[in-house]
C-alpha positions as a Python dict, from the first residue, in 0.01 Angstrom:
ca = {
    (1, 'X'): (0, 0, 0),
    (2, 'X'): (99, 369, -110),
    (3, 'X'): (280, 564, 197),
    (4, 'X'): (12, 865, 245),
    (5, 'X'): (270, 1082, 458),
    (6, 'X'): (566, 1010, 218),
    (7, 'X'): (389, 1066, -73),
    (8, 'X'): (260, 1422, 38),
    (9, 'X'): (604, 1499, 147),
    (10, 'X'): (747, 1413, -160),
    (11, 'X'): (436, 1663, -314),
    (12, 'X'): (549, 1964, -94),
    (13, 'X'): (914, 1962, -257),
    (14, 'X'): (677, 1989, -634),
    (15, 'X'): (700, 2396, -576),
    (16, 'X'): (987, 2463, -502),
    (17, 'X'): (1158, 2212, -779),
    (18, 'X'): (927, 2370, -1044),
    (19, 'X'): (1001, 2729, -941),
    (20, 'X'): (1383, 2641, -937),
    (21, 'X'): (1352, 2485, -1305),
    (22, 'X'): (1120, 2805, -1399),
    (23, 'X'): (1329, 3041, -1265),
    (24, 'X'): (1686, 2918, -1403),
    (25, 'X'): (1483, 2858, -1765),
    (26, 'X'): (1321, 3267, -1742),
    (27, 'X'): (1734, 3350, -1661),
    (28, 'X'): (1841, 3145, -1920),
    (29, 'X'): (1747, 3340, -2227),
    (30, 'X'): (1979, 3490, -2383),
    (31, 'X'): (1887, 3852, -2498),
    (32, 'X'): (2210, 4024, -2483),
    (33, 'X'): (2334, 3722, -2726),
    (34, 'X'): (2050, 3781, -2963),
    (35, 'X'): (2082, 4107, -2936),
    (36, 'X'): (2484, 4079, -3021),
    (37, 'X'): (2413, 3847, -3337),
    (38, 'X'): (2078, 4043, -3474),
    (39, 'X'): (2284, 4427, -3457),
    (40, 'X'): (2634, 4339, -3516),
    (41, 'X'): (2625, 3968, -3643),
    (42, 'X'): (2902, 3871, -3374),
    (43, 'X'): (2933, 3606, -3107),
    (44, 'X'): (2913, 3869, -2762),
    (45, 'X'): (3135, 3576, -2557),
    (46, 'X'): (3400, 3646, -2853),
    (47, 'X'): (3368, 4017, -2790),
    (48, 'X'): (3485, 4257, -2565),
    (49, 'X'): (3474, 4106, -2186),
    (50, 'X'): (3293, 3815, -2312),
    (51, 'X'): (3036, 3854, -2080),
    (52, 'X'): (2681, 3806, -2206),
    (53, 'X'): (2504, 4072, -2017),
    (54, 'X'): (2458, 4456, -2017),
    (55, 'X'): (2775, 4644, -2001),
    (56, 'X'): (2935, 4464, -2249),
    (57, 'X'): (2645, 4448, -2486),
    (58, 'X'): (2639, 4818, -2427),
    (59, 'X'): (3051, 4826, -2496),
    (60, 'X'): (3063, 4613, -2790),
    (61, 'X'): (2723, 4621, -2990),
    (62, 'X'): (2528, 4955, -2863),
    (63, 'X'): (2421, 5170, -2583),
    (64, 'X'): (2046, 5116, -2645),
    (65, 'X'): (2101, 4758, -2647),
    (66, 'X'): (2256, 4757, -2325),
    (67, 'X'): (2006, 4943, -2170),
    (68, 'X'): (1726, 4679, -2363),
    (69, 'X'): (1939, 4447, -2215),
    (70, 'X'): (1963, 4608, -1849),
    (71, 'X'): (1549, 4613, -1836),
    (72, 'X'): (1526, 4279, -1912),
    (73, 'X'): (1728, 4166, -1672),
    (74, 'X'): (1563, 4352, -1439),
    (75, 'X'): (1209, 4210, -1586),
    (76, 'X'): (1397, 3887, -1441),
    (77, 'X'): (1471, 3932, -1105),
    (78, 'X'): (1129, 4113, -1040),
    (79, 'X'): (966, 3796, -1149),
    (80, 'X'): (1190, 3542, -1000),
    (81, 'X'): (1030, 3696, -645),
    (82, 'X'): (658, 3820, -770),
    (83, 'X'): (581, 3520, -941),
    (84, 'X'): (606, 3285, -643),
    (85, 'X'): (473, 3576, -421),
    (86, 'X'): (162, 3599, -601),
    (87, 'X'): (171, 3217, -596),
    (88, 'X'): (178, 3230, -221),
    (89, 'X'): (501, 3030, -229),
    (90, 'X'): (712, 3046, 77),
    (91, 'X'): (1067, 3170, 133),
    (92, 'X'): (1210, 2852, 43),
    (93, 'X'): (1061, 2846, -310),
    (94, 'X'): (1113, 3240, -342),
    (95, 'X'): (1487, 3167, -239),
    (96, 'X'): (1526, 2884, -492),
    (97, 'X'): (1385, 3105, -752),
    (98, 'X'): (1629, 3381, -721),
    (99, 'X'): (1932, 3178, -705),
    (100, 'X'): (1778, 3048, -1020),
    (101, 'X'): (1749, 3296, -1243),
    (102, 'X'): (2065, 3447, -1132),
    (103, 'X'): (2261, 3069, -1217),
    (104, 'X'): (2038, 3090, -1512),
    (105, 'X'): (2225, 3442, -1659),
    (106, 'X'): (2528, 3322, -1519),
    (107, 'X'): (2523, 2992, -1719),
    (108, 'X'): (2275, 2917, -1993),
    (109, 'X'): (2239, 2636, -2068),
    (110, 'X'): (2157, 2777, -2451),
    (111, 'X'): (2532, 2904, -2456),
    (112, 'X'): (2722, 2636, -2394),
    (113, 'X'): (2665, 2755, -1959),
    (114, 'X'): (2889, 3076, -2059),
    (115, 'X'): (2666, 3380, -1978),
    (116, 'X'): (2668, 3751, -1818),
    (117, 'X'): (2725, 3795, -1459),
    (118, 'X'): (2376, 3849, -1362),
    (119, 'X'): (2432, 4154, -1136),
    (120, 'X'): (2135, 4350, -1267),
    (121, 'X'): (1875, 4042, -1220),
    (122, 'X'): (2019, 3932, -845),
    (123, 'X'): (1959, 4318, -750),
    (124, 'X'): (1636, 4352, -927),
    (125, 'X'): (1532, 4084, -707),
    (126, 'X'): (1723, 4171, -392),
    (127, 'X'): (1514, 4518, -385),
    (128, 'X'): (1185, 4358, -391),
    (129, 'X'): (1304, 4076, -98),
    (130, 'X'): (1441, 4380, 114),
    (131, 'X'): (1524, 4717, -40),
    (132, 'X'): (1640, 4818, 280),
    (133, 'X'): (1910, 4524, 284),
    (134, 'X'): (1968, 4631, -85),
    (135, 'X'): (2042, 5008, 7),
    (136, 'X'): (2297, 4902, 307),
    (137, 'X'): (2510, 4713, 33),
    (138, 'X'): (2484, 4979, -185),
    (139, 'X'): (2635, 5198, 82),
    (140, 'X'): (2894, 4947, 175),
    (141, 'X'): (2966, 4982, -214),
    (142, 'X'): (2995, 5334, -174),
    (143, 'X'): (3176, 5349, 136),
    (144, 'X'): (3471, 5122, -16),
    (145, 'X'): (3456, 5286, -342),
    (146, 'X'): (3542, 5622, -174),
    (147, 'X'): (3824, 5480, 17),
    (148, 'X'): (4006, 5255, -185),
    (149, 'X'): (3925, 5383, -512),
    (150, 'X'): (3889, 5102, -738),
    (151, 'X'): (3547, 4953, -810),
    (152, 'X'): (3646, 4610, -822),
    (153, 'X'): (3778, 4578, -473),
    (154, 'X'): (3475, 4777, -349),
    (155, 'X'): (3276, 4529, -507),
    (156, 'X'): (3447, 4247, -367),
    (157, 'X'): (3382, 4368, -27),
    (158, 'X'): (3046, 4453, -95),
    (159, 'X'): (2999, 4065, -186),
    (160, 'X'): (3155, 3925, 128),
    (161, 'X'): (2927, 4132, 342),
    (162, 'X'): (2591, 4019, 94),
    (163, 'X'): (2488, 3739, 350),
    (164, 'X'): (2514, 3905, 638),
    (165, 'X'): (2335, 4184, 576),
    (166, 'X'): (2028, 4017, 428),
    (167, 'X'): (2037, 3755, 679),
    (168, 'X'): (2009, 4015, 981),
    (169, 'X'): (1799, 4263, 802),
    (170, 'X'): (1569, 4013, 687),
    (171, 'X'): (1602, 3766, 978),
    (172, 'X'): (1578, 3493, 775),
    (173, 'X'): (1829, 3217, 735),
    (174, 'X'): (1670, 3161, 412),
    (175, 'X'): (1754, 3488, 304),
    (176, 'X'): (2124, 3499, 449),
    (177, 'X'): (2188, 3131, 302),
    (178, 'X'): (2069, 3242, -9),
    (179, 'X'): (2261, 3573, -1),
    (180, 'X'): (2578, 3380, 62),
    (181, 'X'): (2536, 3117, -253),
    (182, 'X'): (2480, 3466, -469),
    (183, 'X'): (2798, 3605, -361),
    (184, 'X'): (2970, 3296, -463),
    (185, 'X'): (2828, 3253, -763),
    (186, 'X'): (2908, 3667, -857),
    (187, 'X'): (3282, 3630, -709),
    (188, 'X'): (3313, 3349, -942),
    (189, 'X'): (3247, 3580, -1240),
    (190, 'X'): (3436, 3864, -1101),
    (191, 'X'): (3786, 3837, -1311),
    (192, 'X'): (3988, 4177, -1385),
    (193, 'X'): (4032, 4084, -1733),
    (194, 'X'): (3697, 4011, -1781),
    (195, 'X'): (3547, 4326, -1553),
    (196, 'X'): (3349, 4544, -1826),
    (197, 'X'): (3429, 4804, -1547),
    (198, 'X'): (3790, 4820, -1560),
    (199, 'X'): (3750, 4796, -1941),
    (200, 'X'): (3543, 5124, -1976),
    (201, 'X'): (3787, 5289, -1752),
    (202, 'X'): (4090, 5198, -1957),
    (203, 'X'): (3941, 5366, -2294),
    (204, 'X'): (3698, 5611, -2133),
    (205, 'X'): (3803, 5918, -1885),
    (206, 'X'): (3438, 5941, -1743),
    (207, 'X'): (3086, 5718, -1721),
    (208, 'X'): (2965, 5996, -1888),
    (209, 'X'): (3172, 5969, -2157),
    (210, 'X'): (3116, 5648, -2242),
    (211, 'X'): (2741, 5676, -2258),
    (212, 'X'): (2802, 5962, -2542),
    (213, 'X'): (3013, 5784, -2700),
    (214, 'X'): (3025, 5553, -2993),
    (215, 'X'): (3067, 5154, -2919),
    (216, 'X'): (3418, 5029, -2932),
    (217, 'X'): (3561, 4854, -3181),
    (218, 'X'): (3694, 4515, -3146),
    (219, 'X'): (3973, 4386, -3310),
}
């Protein structure tokens, strides 16, 4: 005879499996790479930082297109966390979603698992779970960037302080656990010769300058 208990339990962990393969599938899609081929008819993981995600599809192809590209990403995260909201999902399943799409821009499966770094759809996300949590990073961001002067060490710090902020401002291990595998999975994209930050600031003297400016050219 059919184990009643078992079987339910084995029905509860339906969600949050579905929402996980949902989630990584909705992160998956590669715009920036369509984006790339459609305007410019080259490979963006050939290109400039190789990164399949806003700031070098707004380097290497155009600045509209990054900023097509920056929306969508942020249509991502927003529905990694409304979706199972509205759902009435707990934090479990809204945990698993997030660290879905984000693994899903990281590495699509459509790309051969080589993607963008998925910045823009983790925050998206982070500032509907706790915009408080997401403004105190932001200011630890800030706070490094002003005294050691480099972005990429800034952002470094910023990462290794991630779970313990959202942890205690949340007070959720879910949250904290969750803000911990992010940072992970961000430090593991975070290479200097693959930063599309330190690239803009080699051939650009301001931000601002770069947004007026034309794409650059790869060789």
């Amino acid at each position: 005879m059919m184990n009643l208990p078992a079987v339910n339990e084995v029905l509860k962990l339906l969600p949050p499996i579905g929402g996980f393969v949902a989630a990584y599938i909705l992160g998956s899609f590669p715009e920036a790479w369509l984006l790339a081929r459609w305007l410019i008819g080259d490979d963006l993981r050939k290109v400039g930082s190789g990164n399949v995600g806003v700031m070098n599809t707004a380097v290497s192809v155009t600045r509209w297109a990054g900023l097509l590209v920056f929306l969508v990403e942020i249509i991502k995260g927003v529905l990694a966390v409304s979706i199972p909201r509205l759902l009435g999902a707990g934090d479990l399943t809204i945990c698993l979603c997030v660290v879905a799409v984000v693994i899903g821009v990281r590495w699509p499966i459509w790309l051969g698992f080589k993607g963008g770094r998925a910045n823009t759809a983790g925050m998206a996300a982070f500032a509907l779970i706790s915009p408080i949590a997401l403004l105190l990073s932001l200011s630890v961001w800030i706070m490094a960037r002003l005294c050691l002067k480099d972005s990429f060490n800034s952002t470094r710090m910023t990462l290794f302080s991630l779970p313990l902020i959202f942890g205690l401002v949340t007070q959720s291990w879910w949250f904290g656990l969750t803000g911990l595998v992010l940072s992970l999975v961000y430090l593991s994209a975070q290479q200097p010769k693959s930063d599309d930050h330190q690239i803009i600031k080699q051939h650009w003297t301001s931000f601002l300058k770069f947004l007026t400016s034309p794409r650059r050219r790869n060789n």
